[in-house]
C-alpha positions as CSV (number, residue, x, y, z in Angstrom):
1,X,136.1,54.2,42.1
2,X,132.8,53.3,41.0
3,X,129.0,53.2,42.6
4,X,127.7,50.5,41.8
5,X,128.5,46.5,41.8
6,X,128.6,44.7,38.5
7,X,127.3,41.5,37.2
8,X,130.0,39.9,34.7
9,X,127.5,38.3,32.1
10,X,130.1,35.9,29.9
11,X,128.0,37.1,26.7
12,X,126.7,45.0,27.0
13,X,125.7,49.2,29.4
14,X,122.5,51.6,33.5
15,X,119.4,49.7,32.1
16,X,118.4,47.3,29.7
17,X,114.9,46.3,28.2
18,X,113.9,43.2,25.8
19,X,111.1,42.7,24.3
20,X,110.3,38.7,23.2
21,X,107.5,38.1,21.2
22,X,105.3,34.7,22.1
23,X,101.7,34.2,21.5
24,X,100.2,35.3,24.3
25,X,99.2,33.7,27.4
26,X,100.7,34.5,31.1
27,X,104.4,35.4,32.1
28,X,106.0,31.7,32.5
29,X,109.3,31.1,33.6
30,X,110.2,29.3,29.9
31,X,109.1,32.6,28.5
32,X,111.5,34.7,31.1
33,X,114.2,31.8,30.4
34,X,113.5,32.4,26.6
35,X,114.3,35.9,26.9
36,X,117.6,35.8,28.2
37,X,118.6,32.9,26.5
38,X,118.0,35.0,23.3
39,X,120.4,37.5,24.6
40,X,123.2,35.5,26.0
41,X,123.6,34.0,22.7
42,X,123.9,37.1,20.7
43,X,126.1,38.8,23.3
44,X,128.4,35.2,23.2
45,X,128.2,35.7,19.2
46,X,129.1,39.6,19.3
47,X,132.8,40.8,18.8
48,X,131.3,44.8,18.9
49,X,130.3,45.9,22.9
50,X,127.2,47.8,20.6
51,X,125.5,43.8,20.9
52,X,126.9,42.7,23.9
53,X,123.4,43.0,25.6
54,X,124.1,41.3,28.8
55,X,127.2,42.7,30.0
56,X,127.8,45.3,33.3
57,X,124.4,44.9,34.9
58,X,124.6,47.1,38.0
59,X,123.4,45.9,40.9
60,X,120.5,48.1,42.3
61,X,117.5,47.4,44.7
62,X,114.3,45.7,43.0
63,X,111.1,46.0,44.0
64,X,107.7,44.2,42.5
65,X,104.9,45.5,44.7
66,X,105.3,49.3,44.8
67,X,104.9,51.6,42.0
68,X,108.3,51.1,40.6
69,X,110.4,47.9,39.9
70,X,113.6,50.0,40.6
71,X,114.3,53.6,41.5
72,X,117.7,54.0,42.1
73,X,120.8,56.1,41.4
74,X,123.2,54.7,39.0
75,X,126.5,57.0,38.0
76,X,124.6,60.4,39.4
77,X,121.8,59.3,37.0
78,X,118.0,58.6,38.4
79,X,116.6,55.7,37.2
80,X,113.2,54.5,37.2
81,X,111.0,51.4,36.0
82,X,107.4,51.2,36.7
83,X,106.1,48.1,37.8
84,X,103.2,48.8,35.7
85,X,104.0,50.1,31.8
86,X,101.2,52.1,31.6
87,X,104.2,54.8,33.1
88,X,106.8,55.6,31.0
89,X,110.4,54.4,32.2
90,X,111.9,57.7,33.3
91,X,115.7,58.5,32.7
92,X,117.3,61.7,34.3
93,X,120.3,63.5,35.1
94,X,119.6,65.4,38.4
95,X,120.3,69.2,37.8
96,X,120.5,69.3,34.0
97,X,117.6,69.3,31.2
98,X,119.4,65.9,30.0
99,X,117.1,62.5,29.9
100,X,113.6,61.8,29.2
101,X,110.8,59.4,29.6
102,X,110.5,56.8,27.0
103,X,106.5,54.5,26.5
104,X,107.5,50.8,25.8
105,X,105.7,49.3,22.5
106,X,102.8,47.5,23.0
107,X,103.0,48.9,27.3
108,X,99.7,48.8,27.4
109,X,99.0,45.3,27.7
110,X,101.8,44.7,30.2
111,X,101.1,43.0,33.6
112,X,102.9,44.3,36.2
113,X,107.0,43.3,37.0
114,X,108.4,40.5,37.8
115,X,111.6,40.6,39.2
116,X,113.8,37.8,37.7
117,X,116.9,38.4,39.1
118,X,119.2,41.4,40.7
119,X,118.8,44.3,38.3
120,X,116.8,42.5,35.9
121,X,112.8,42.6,35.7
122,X,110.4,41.0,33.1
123,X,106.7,42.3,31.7
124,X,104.6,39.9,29.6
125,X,102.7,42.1,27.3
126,X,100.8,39.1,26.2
127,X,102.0,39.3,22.7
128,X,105.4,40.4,24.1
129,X,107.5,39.6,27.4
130,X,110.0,42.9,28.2
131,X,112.8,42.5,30.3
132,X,114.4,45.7,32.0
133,X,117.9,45.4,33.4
134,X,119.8,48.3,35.2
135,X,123.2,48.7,33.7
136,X,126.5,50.4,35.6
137,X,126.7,53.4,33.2
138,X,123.1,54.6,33.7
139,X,122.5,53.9,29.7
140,X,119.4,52.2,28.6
141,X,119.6,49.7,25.7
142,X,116.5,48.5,24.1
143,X,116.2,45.1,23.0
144,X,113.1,43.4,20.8
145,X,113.6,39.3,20.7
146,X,111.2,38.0,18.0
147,X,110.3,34.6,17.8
148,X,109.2,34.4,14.5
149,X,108.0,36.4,11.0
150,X,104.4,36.5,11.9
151,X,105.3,39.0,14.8
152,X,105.1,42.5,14.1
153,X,108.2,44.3,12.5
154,X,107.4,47.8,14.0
155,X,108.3,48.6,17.7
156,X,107.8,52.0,18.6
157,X,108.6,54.0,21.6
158,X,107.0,57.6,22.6
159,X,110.7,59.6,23.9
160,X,109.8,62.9,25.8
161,X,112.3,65.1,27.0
162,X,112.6,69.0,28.2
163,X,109.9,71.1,26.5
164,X,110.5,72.3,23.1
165,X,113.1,69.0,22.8
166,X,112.6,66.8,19.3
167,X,114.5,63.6,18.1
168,X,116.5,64.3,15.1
169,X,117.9,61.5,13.1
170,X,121.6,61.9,12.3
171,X,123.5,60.7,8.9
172,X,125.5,57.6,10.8
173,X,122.3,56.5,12.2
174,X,122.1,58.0,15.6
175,X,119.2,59.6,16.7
176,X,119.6,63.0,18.6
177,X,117.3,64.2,21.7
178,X,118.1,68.1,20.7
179,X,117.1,71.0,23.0
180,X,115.1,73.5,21.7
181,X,117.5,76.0,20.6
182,X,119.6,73.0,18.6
183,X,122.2,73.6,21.5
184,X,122.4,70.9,23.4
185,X,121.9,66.9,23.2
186,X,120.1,66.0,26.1
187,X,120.0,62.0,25.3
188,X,119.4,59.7,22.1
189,X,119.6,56.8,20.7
190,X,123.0,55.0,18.8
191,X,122.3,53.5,15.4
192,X,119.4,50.3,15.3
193,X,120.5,47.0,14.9
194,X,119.4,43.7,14.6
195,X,120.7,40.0,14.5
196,X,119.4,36.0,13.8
197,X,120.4,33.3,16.3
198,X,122.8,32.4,14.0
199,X,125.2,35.5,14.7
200,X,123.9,37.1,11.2
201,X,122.5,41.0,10.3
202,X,118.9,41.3,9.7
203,X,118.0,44.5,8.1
204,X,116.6,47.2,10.4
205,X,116.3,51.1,11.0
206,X,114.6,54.1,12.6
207,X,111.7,56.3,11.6
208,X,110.9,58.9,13.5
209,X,107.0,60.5,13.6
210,X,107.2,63.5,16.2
211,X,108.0,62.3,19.4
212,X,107.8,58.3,18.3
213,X,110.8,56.5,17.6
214,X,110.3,53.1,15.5
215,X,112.2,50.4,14.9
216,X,111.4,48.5,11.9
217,X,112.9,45.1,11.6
218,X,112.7,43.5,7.8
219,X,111.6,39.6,8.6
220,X,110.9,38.4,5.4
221,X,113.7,36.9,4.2
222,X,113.4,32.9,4.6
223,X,116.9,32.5,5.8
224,X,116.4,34.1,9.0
225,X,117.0,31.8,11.6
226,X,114.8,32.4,14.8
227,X,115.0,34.4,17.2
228,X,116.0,37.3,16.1
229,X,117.7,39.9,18.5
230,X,116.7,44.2,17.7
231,X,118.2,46.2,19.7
232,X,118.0,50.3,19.9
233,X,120.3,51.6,22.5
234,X,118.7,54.9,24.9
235,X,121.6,57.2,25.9
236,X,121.7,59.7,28.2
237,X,125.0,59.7,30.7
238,X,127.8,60.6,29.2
239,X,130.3,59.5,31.9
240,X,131.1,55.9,32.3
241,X,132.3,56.5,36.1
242,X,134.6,58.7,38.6
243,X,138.0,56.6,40.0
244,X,140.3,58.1,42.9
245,X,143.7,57.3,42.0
246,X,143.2,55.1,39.4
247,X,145.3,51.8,38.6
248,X,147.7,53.0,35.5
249,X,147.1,56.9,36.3
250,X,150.1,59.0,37.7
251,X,150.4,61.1,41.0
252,X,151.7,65.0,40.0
253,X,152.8,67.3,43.4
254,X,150.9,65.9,46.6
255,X,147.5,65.8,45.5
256,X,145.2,62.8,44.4
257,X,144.0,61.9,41.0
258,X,140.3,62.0,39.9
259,X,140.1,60.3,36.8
260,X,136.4,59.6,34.1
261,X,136.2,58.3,30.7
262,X,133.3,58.8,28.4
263,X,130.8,56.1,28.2
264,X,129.3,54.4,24.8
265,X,126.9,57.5,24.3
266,X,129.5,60.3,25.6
267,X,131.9,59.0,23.1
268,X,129.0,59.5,20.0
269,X,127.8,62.6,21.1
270,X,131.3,64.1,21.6
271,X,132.4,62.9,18.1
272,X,129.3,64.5,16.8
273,X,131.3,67.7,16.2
274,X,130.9,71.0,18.3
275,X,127.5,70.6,19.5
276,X,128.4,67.6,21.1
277,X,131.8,68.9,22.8
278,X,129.6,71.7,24.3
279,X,127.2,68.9,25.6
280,X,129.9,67.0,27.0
281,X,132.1,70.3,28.4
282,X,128.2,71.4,30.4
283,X,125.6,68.1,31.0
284,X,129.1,66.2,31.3
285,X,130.2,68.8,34.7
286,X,127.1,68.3,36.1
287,X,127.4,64.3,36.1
288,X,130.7,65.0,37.6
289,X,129.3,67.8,40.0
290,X,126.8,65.3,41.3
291,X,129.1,62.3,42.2
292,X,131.4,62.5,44.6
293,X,134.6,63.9,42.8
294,X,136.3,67.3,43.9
295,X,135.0,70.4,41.6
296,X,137.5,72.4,42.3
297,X,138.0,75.7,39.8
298,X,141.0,74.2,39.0
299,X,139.4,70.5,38.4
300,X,136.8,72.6,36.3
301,X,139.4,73.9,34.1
302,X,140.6,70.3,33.5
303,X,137.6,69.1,32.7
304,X,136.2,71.5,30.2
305,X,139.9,71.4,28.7
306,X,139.4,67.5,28.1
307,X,135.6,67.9,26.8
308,X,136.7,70.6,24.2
309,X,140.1,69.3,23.1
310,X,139.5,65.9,22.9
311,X,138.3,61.7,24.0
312,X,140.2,59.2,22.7
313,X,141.9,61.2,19.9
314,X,145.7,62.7,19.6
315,X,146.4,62.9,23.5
316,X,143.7,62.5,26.0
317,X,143.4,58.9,25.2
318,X,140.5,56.9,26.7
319,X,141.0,58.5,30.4
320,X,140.5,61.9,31.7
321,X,142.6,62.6,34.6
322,X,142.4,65.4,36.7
323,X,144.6,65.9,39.2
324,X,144.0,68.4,42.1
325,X,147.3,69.6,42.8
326,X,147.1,71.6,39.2
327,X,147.3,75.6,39.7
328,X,144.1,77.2,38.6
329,X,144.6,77.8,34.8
330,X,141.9,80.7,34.0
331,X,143.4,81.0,30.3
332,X,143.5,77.3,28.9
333,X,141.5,77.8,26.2
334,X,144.0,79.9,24.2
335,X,146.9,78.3,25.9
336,X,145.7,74.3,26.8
337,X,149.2,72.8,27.3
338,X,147.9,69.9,26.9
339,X,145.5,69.8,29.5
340,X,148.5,69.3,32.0
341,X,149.4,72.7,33.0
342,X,151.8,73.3,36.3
């Protein structure tokens, strides 16, 4: 059972921005046009859901005159795109230090949103247009279309989180949102990427200067073909949803079965090692906590048995099912059967 509607886009996962550099001018509809043109090809071109840009947009109410373009709820995550860029976008997970507020590059020549379609806005920036589309997971992927090599090859975007928090780059590429104590991950980003309109690489990556994240996309080789497609992906939910009796799942005793997986960014952190189950076994509860599954002590115990033992590995498998007719199991730590005790 999910929350929120999806669009199927034939060519990726809560909210989407794009940036397409032009040169300059007002918002037109051929810009707007341009933009998602640029990212229906790539996602048509892309066998890895990393650069599928356009698919699961949720659904969610848009607004163009107030102070925010959407605020919504999307998975038990809040949401929130100014009209005006000046603000930050703000992404946060009621009841938990996880999320943060992420600047735009170049936000401070934006106009003010226009909304383009259900769950999609646009900002021209005058020597950028950004489009911001609400995906089903509550993510946030970040998407630069360049038009040619005489636009700029830095983006960079101010991340804020929970006082004392700091990006830290990781060896595959991700970038960590840590707490202060090093304890927690309370968002991120996944590894930087960046393609031609011909379905080929361009060389990019991350630096990262305090609390600013750049993207750096190399432009100068001749064979690029424009536009080119740059893409750093914000994560911050870990769950991808919450289903009530599931198709596939089993019934055990006379209960129901309450059933998540982990989404794109739940899956990284969680394979980070055991920073990453902790993040998943506390910010991962309250996700769960603020939908509207059971949290039962014995659901609980079923839950932190899945974060800690295991996604998509051995014998969880891609779903975690929980099913309420389980006893209370105070000791599966030391004795997990599996995460199916009587």
């Amino acid at each position: 059972m999910q929350m929120h509607k999806k669009i199927g886009w034939t060519v990726m996962c809560g909210v989407l921005l794009a940036s397409t550099v032009v040169q300059g001018g007002a918002a037109s509809a051929e810009e707007s046009d341009g933009v998602l043109e640029a990212l229906t090809d790539v996602t048509a071109q892309s066998a890895s859901t990393a650069t599928r840009v356009l698919d699961n947009v949720a659904v969610v109410p848009m607004d163009n005159a107030g102070n925010s373009a959407v605020d919504t709820t999307v998975q038990g995550a809040e949401v929130v795109i100014p009209t005006d860029l000046s603000d930050p976008v703000n992404l946060w997970i009621p009841g938990s230090d996880a999320g943060m507020t992420i600047s735009l590059p170049f936000s401070d020549k934006a106009s003010s949103a226009e909304v383009l379609s259900p769950g999609i806005v646009s900002f021209n920036n005058n020597n950028t247009s950004t489009a911001a589309v609400t995906k089903d997971d509550g993510s946030l992927v970040i998407a630069t279309v360049i038009d040619s090599s005489d636009a700029p090859d830095r983006y960079t975007y101010t991340v804020n989180g929970a006082p004392g928090s700091s990006l830290q780059a990781q060896t595959d590429g991700t970038v960590f949102l840590m707490d202060e104590a090093n304890e927690n991950i309370l968002g991120g980003f996944l590894p930087a990427w960046a393609r031609d309109a011909a379905g080929n690489d361009v060389p990019t990556r991350y630096e990262i200067t305090g609390s600013e994240l750049t993207q750096i996309v190399d432009l100068s080789s001749p064979d690029i073909v424009f536009p080119v497609v740059a893409d750093p992906q914000a994560g911050y939910t870990l769950l991808e949803g919450v289903w009530k009796n599931r198709p596939g799942g089993y019934s055990y005793g006379t209960g129901s079965q309450w059933s998540t997986r982990l989404s794109a960014w739940g899956a990284t952190v969680w394979a980070s090692g055991l920073v990453g189950h902790q993040t998943v076994k506390t910010q991962g509860w309250v996700e769960w906590v603020n939908g509207v599954a059971p949290t039962t002590t014995t659901i609980h115990q079923q839950f932190d048995c899945h974060a800690v033992f295991g996604y998509a590995i051995w014998k969880a498998g891609i779903w975690w099912d929980f099913e309420t007719a389980r006893q209370s199991h105070p000791n599966w730590f030391t004795d997990p059967k599996d995460c199916n005790w009587p």
